[in-house]
Structures are given as structure tokens and as C-alpha cells.
C-alpha positions as CSV (number, residue, x, y, z in Angstrom):
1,X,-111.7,10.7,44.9
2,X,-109.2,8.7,46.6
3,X,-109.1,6.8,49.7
4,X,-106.8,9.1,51.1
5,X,-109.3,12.2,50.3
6,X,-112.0,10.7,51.7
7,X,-110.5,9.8,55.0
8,X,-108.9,13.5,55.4
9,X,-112.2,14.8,54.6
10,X,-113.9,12.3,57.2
11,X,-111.4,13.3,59.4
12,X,-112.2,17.1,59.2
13,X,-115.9,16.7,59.3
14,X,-115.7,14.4,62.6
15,X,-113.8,17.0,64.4
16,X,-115.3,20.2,63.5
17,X,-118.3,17.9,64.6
18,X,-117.0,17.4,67.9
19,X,-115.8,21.0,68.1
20,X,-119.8,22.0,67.7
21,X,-121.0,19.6,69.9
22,X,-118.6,20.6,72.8
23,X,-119.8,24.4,71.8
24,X,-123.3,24.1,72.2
25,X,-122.8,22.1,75.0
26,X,-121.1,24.6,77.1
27,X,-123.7,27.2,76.1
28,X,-126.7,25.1,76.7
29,X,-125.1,23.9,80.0
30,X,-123.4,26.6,81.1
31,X,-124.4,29.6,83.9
32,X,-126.3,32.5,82.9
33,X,-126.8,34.2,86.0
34,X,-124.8,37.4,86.2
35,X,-123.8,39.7,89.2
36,X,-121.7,42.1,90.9
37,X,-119.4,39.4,92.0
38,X,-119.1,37.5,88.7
39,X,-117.4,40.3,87.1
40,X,-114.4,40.7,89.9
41,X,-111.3,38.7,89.3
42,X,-110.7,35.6,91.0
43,X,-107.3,33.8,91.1
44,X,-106.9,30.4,93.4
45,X,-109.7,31.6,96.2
46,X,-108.1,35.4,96.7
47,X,-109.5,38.2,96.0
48,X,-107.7,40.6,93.3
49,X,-106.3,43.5,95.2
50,X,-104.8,46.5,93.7
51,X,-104.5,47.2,89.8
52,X,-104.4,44.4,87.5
53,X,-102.2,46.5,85.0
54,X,-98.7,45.7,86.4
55,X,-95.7,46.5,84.3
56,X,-93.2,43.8,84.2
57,X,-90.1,44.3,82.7
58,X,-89.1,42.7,78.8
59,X,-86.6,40.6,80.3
60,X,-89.4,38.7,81.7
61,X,-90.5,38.3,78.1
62,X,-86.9,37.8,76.6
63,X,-86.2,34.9,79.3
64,X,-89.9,33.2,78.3
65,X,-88.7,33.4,74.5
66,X,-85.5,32.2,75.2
67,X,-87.2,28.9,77.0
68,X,-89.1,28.2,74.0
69,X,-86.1,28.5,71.2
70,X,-84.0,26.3,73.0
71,X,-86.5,24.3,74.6
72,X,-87.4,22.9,70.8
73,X,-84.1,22.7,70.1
74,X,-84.4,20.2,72.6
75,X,-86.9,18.2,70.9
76,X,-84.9,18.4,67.2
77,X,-82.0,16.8,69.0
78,X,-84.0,14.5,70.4
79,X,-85.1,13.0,67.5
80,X,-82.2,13.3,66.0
81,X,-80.8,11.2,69.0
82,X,-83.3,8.8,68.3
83,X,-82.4,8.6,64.5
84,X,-78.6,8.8,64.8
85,X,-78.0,5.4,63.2
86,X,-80.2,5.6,60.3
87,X,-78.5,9.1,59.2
88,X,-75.1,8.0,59.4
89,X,-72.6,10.5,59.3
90,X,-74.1,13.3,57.1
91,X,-76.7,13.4,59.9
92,X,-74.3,13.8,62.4
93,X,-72.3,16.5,60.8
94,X,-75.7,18.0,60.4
95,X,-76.3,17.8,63.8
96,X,-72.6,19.0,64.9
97,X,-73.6,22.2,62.6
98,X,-76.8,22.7,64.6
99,X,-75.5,22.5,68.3
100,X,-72.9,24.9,67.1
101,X,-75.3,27.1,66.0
102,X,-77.3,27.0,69.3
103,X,-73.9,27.3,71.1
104,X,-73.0,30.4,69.7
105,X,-76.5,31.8,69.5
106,X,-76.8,31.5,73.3
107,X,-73.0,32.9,73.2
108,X,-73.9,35.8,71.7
109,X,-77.0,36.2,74.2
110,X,-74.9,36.2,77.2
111,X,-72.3,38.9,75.4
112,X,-75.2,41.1,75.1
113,X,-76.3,40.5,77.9
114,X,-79.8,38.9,77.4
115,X,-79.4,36.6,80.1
116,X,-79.0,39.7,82.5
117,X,-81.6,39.8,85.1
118,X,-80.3,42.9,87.6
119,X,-81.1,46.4,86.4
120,X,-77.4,48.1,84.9
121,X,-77.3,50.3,88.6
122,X,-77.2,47.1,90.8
123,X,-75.3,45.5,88.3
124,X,-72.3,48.2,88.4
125,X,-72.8,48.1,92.4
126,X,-71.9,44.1,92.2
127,X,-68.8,44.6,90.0
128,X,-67.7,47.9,92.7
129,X,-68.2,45.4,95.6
130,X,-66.5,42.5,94.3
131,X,-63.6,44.5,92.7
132,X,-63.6,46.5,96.5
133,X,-64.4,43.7,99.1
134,X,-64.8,45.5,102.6
């Protein structure tokens, strides 16, 4: 086996290792005692009050999506930016191709509206108000 093998394997072995360690450790160490209390919900030192089952709506979801595509877009160009002279121009026709992609992906969100946060009802009262000012 190579050198290479070896420290992969070494490599594995010393963090599923440290993985066990911390495991054991947290049950050894950690509270047993159970109670009444214990099993209620606790968030930053308030009590939970009401249902915890509370229906949010996909946009929520959508927006948190959103975040994540564009946010690692982010990082791509950034390390494009970081490598712009050693790819030359093919890199930054490469990267011209990619913003245009983002640009008309998040294009075609707003079109269908997927950057809409008001509900369709509030949203026609807006356009009624603005198109009627009192």
C-alpha cells in the first residue's frame, strides 16, 4: 500500500476515533435524571406556550432555498474572482455564461412570482390602491 493509502486510512481511523471518544463521553458524562419538566420545551428561558405545530407558509421555504442557490453561487464566483488571471479568457467567458445564467434564473423567479411575499388578495388590494390613490 502506498503512502497515500496509509495516511487516508490513518486519517479515517483517527476521526472515527475521536467521534467514539466524544460519544461515550457525552453518555458517560451526561444527565440521567428524568422529570416532568425535562420533557417540556424550552427555548432561550421561556416557556413554550401554545401548539408547537404551526403552519408556515412555502414561501418561507422557497425564500430559504433561494438563499442557499445563490448564496453558493456566491462562493463559485468568488473563487473564480480569486483565479481570474490564471484562467485567462476562457475562464472569463465561462464565468460571463454563469452570471447570465444566475441572472436570468433569478429573472424568471421574480416573473413567476417566487419572490412574492403578500398573499394574491393583499397583493391585488396594493395594485387597486396605487392605480386609485385616495
Amino acid at each position: 500500500m502506498s503512502a497515500e493509502t496509509w495516511a487516508i486510512a490513518v486519517y479515517v481511523t483517527v476521526t472515527f476515533a475521536i467521534i467514539g471518544i466524544m460519544l461515550l463521553g457525552s453518555w458517560l458524562l451526561g444527565g440521567r435524571a428524568w422529570g416532568r419538566a425535562k420533557e417540556e420545551p424550552f427555548e432561550s428561558g421561556v416557556l413554550g406556550a401554545g401548539s408547537t405545530r404551526l403552519r408556515l407558509s412555502a414561501k418561507f421555504y422557497l425564500v430559504a432555498m433561494f438563499f442557499v442557490i445563490f448564496d453558493l453561487e456566491a462562493v463559485f464566483l468568488f473563487a473564480w474572482a480569486i483565479s481570474v488571471r490564471e484562467s485567462g479568457w476562457p475562464g472569463f467567458i465561462e464565468a460571463l455564461v454563469f452570471i447570465s445564467i444566475l441572472v436570468a434564473s433569478l429573472a424568471y423567479l421574480w416573473r413567476i412570482g417566487g419572490l412574492e411575499w403578500a398573499p394574491d388578495g393583499r397583493r391585488k388590494l396594493a395594485q387597486r390602491d396605487k392605480a386609485n390613490p385616495a
